[in-house]
N, C-alpha and C positions, 0 to 999 in steps of 0.2 A: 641500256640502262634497265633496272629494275625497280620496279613501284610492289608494292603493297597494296592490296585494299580489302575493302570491311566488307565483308555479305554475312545478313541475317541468318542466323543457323536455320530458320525454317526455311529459306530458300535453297540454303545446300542441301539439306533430306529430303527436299525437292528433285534438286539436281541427280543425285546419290543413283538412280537409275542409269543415266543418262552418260555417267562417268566412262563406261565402258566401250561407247561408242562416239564421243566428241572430246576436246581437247580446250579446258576450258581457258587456259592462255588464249588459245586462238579467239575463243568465243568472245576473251575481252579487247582483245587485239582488234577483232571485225566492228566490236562496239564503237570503240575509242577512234576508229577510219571512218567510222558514219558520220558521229557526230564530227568530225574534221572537216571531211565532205563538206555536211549540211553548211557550215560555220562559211567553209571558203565560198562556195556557190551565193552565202546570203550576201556576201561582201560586196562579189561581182553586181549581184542583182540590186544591191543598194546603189553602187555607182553607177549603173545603168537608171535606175531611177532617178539619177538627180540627187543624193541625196546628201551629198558635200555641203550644201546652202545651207539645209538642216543642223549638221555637222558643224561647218561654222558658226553659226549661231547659236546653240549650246555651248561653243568653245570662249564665245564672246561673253556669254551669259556666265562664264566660272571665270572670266579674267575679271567681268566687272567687280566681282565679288572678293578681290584680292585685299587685305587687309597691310598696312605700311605700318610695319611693325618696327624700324627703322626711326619712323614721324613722332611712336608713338613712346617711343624712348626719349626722342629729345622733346617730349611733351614731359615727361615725366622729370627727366634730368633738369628741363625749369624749374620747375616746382621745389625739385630738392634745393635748386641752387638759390631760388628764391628764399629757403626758411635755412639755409645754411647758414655756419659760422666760418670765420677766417679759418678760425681752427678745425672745423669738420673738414673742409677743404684742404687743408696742409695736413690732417691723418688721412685722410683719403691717396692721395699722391705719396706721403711715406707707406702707406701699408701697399701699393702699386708697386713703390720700387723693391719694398722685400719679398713681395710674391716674385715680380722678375728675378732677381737674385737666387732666390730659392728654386727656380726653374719651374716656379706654379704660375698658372692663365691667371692675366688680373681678369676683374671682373667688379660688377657693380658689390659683390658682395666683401669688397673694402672699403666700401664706405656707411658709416653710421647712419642707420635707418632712422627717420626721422618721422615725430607723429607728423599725418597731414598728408606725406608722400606716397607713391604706390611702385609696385615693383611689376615684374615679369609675370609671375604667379597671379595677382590679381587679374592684368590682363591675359593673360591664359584664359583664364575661367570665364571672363567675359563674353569671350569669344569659344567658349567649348563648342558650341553647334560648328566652325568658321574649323575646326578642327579634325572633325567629325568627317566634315563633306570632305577635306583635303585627301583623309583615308581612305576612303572612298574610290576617289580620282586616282588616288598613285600610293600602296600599301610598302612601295621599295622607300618610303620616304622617310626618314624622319621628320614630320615637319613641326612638332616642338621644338626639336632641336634647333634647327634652322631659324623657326622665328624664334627663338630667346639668343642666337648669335646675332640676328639683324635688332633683334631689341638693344641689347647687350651695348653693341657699337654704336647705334643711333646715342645710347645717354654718353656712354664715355666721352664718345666726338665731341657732345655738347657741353661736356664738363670743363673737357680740355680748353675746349674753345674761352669758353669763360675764365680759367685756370689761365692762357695764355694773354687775354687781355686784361687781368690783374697786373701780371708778371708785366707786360710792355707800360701799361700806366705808370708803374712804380719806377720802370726807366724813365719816362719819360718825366717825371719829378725829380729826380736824379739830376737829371741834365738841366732841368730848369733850376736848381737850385745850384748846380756849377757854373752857369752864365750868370745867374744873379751875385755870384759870389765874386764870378770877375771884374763883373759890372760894378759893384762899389767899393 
C-alpha cells in the first residue's frame, strides 16, 4: 500500500544533503516500525502490569454513561399523543401508508408537529457533549444516525401502540353493541 505524507519544506532543504546517501522511504518505513514496536511492547507491558482492572473500569464508566434514546422517543411519542387529535392520528397513519407505498422510510416526520412536543433534533442537542465523547470512542460510527433510528422506533412503537388500542376499543364497542342488540 501507498500513503502519502506532509513534511514542512524547511525540513526537506534540510534533508536535500542527505538525499544522496539514504532513502527516505526507508527512513519513514524505520519510523513507522518504531513507533509499532513501542505501541505493541506498551501493550504487553500494560497487561503485565495489571492493567485490564483499569481497562474495565473506564469501560464501565462509558457504558454508564449510555443515553436510551429508544425511552426517550416514547417519552416524546406521549406527549404528542397526549395533545393529539383523532385526526392528527388518522393523518399520521395515512401519510405512513403513502410513504410505504411510495417505497419511502416512514418516519416521525409524517406526523404534524405539534406546539408543546419535541422531536430528535432537540434531543440531539441536548445531548451534544453525549455525542462528542461517542466520536471519540468509535469515529467508524455513525452514532446520530443510530440514535435518531432507536429514537425514531422508540415514538413510532409508542404511537402504534396507542393507535392499536384505539382500534381494539372501537372493537370492542362493536361487539358490545351487537350483544346488546341481541339481547333486546
Amino acid at each position: 500500500m501507498r500513503i502519502g505524507i506532509n513534511v514542512p519544506n524547511d525540513l526537506l532543504k534540510r534533508l536535500e544533503p542527505l538525499k544522496q546517501m539514504t532513502n527516505v522511504s526507508q527512513i519513514c518505513r524505520d519510523a513507522i516500525q518504531t513507533w509499532i514496536a513501542t505501541y505493541e511492547r506498551a501493550i504487553e507491558r500494560a497487561s503485565q502490569d495489571g492493567m485490564e482492572d483499569i481497562a474495565l473500569r473506564l469501560r464501565d464508566e462509558i457504558d454508564s454513561y449510555k443515553i436510551d434514546w429508544e425511552g426517550l422517543g416514547n417519552e416524546d411519542a406521549k406527549i404528542w399523543a397526549q395533545l393529539a387529535s383523532l385526526k392528527d392520528f388518522e393523518n399520521l397513519f395515512h401519510n405512513m401508508g403513502v410513504a410505504k407505498r411510495r417505497g419511502r422510510a416512514t418516519g416521525i416526520w409524517c406526523a404534524r408537529i405539534i406546539p408543546g412536543t419535541r422531536e430528535f433534533g432537540e434531543r440531539a442537542h441536548e445531548h451534544k457533549e453525549w455525542f462528542e465523547r461517542q466520536y471519540e470512542i468509535d469515529k467508524n460510527t455513525n452514532h446520530q444516525q443510530q440514535a435518531e433510528i432507536e429514537y425514531t422506533r422508540g415514538w413510532l412503537s409508542y404511537i402504534t401502540a396507542i393507535w392499536e388500542m384505539v382500534k381494539r376499543g372501537a372493537e370492542l364497542k362493536k361487539d358490545d353493541r351487537s350483544i346488546n342488540i341481541k339481547t333486546e
